[in-house]
N, C-alpha and C positions, 0 to 999 in steps of 0.2 A: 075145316075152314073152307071157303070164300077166296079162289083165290085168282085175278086176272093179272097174265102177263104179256105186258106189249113189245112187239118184235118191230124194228125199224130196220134192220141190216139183216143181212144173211146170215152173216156171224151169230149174230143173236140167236137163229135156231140153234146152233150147235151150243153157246151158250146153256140154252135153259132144259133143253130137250133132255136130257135124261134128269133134271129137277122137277120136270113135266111128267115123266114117265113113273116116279117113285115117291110124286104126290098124289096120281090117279089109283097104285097101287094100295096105297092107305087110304082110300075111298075117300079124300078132300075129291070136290068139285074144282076144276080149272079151265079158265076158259082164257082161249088165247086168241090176242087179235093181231093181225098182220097188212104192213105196208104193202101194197105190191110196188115192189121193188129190186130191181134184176131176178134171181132163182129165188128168192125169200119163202115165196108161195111153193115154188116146186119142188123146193126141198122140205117144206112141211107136210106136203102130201108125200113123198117117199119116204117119210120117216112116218108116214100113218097118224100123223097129229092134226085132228080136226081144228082149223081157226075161223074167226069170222075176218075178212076183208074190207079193209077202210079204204080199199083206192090207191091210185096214185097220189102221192107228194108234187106239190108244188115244185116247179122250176125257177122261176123268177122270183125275185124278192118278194115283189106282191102275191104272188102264188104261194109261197112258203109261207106267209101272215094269216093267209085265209085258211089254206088248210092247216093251220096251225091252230084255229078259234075251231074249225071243224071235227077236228081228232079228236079235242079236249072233250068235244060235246058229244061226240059218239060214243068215247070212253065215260063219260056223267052218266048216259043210259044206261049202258053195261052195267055198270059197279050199282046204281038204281035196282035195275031189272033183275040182276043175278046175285045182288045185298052181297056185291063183295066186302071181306076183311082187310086185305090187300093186296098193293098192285106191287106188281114188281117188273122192272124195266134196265137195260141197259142206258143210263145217263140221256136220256130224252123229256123233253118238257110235259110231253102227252100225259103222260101215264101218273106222271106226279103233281101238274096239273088238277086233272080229273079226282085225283084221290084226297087233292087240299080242299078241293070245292065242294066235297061231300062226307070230308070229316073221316078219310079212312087213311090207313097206315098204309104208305110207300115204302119199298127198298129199292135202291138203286143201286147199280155197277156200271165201275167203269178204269178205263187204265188209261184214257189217251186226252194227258194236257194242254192240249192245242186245240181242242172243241170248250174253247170258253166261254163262248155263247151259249152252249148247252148247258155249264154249268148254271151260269147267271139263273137261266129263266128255271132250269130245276131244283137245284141245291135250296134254293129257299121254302118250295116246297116242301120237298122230300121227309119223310120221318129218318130216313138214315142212305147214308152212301158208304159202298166199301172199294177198296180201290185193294190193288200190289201192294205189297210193300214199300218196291222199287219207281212207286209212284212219285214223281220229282214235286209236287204240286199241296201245296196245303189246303187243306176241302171246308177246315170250322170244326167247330165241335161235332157235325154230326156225320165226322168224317173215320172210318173202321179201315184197317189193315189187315193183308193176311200174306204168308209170306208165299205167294205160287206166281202164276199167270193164268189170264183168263181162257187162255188154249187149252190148259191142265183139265178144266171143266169136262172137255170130250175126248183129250189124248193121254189124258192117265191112263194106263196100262190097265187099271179096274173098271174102265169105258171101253178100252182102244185094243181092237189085234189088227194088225197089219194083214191085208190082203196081199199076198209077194205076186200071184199071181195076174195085180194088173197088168204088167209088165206085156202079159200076151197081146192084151188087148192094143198095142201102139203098133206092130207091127214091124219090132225093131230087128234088121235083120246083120248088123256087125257089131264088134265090142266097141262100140267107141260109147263114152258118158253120157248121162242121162242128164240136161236141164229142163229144168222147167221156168216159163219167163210167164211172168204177171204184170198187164196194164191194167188200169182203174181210170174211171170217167172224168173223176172230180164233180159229180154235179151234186154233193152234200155242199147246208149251208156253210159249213166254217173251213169250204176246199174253196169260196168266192176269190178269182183272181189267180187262181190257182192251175196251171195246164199240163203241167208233170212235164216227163221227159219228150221234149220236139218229137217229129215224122221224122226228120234224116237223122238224130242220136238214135232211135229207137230202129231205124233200117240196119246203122250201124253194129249197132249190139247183138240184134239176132246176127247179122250176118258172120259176125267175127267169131263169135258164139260155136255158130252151126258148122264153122271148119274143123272144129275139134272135138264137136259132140252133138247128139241130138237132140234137137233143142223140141220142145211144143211150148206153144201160146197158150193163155189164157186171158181173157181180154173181156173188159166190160164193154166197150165198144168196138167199132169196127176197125180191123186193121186194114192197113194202107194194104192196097193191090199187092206191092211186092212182100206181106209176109200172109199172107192170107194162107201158104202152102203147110206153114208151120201150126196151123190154129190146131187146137187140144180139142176132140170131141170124145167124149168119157160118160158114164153116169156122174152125176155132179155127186154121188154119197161114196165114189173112188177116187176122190181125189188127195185124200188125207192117207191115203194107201200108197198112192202114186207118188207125193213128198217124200214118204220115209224111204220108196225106193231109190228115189231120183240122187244123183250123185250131186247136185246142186241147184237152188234156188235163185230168182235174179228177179227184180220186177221191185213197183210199186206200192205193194200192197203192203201196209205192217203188221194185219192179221198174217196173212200166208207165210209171209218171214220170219215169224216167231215161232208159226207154227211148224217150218221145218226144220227150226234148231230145235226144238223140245223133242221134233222127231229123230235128234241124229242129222240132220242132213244143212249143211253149211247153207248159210243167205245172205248173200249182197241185195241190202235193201237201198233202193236207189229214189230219194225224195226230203226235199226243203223239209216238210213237217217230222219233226222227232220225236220219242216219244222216250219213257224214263225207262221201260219194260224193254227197249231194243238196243237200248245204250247200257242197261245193265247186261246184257244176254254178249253183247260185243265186249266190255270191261271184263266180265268176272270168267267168261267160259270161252271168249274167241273164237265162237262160231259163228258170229254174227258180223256182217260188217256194212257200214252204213256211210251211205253218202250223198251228193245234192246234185240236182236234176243239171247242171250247167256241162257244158259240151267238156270242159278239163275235168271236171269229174266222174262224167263218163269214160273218158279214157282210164282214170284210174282204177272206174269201177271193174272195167274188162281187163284192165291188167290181173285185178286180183282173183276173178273168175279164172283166168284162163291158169292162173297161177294154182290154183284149188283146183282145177280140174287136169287139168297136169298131174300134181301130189299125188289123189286121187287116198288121203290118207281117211284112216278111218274113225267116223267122227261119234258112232254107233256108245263109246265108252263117255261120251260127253251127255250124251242123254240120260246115262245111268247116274252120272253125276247130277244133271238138274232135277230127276227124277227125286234122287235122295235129300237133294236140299228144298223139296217144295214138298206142300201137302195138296189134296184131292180136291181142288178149287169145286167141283160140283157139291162134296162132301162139306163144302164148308159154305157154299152158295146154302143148300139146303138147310142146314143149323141157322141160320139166320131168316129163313122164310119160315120155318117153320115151331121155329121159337115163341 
């Protein structure tokens, strides 16, 4: 097979990338095209995955319209020129777009109910969409289940060994806890209006944080002057190393939060958008805990960090448990493309 897959998020390599890897090995042809957008790119060249580059994404609404007629159409060439079979994409218009307009079969994935606009303009498209289980959201009939997370694709244990020896690389020199704190930009379309947690909650949190543990940043944008000391500089393909070490997660992001409960390691995710896969990870297995950008929530949020890092119990038996209750999301990504 013919087969193109379009990357919008960074997540998304780590998504498709070993689907990528043991469809080249079965000698399909695959060609992968990529947003530039924050590490997107940089992580597909350190993972040795040749893609072509469509650009940046629009910013402004009118930006996002235009380059939205534009991807379709670079993706129309591609699936033309290289007579793809099908495209496959994480819940993006592009890629299922391009593939209605030229008569080929789409699969699409996704877990996060709160990008409705993405589904509108793709789900009509698309020949099939597979979601969680724990997906809170009814998709239509050409809507697929499976019971994992879409983390499981790269940190099942048949993907994932733990690097322990990042740990050297921070340069930590007493036993006090490991956080890790994740901010995000908001500049996707369905974050519009959207500004996450304030400059003075977010001063507050590292600060409170960093009395009782060492805290590193991670940050799509710039941090304010006074955390700038705390910012995480790592290869970006150790970071998923650095989760399973870290004795706690804290931050905005709902990929990294999920991804360090599946690793074992506790996540107060702190943000208005909710998702079904974070509220299930919080209900069924209580490692996950979640709450909203408002300054009284902040407070809570640090209450309960500092209360988990206090404990400092261990969470390592909880991953053996989600482990046993999910299957090899990559394993079952691939049964479906390649069906």
């Amino acid at each position: 097979m013919n087969i193109l897959i379009d990357i919008n998020h960074p997540a998304h390599v780590h998504y498709f990338r070993n689907l990528y890897k043991k469809l080249i090995v079965e000698g399909h042809k695959v060609i992968i095209v990529s947003r530039k957008k924050e590490i997107e790119q940089e992580l597909l060249s350190q993972y040795n995955i040749n893609f072509i580059s469509r650009g940046r994404g629009g910013v402004s609404i009118s930006g996002k319209f235009f380059y939205q007629v534009y991807a379709v159409f670079i993706l129309v060439r591609l699936i033309r020129k290289h007579n793809i079979d099908k495209v496959i994409s994480f819940m993006h218009p592009y890629g299922a777009q391009a593939a209605w307009l030229m008569r080929k079969k789409s699969v699409l994935f996704s877990d996060s109910e709160h990008a409705s606009l993405h589904h509108k303009l793709s789900i009509p498209f698309a020949t099939e969409v597979h979601t969680p289980e724990c997906f809170e959201v009814e998709l239509g009939e050409k809507h697929h289940r499976f019971n994992s997370f879409m983390e499981l694709s790269y940190l099942h244990p048949n993907h994932f060994t733990p690097d322990d020896s990042v740990l050297k690389l921070l340069d930590i020199r007493d036993k006090k806890p490991l956080t890790i704190v994740r901010f995000v930009s908001w500049e996707a379309l369905h974050d519009k209006g959207h500004t996450g947690i304030s400059r003075e909650d977010k001063i507050y949190l590292v600060k409170r944080l960093s009395e009782i543990s060492n805290v590193f940043i991670s940050s799509e944008g710039t941090l304010p002057d006074e955390l700038k000391e705390y910012e995480l500089s790592i290869n970006k393909t150790k970071i998923h190393s650095l989760l399973h070490s870290a004795d706690l997660f804290v931050g905005e992001s709902a990929t990294m939060a999920s991804e360090s409960a599946v690793l074992g390691t506790p996540a107060i995710y702190i943000n208005n958008l909710k998702c079904g896969y974070l509220n299930y990870l919080e209900r069924k297995y209580h490692i996950l805990y979640n709450f909203n950008e408002t300054s009284k929530d902040i407070e809570k949020a640090v209450s309960r960090a500092v209360s988990t890092l206090e404990k400092r119990s261990d969470y390592k038996a909880v991953r053996t448990c989600i482990l046993n209750d999910s299957i090899d999301t990559s394993e079952y990504i691939y049964n479906q493309v390649s069906k």
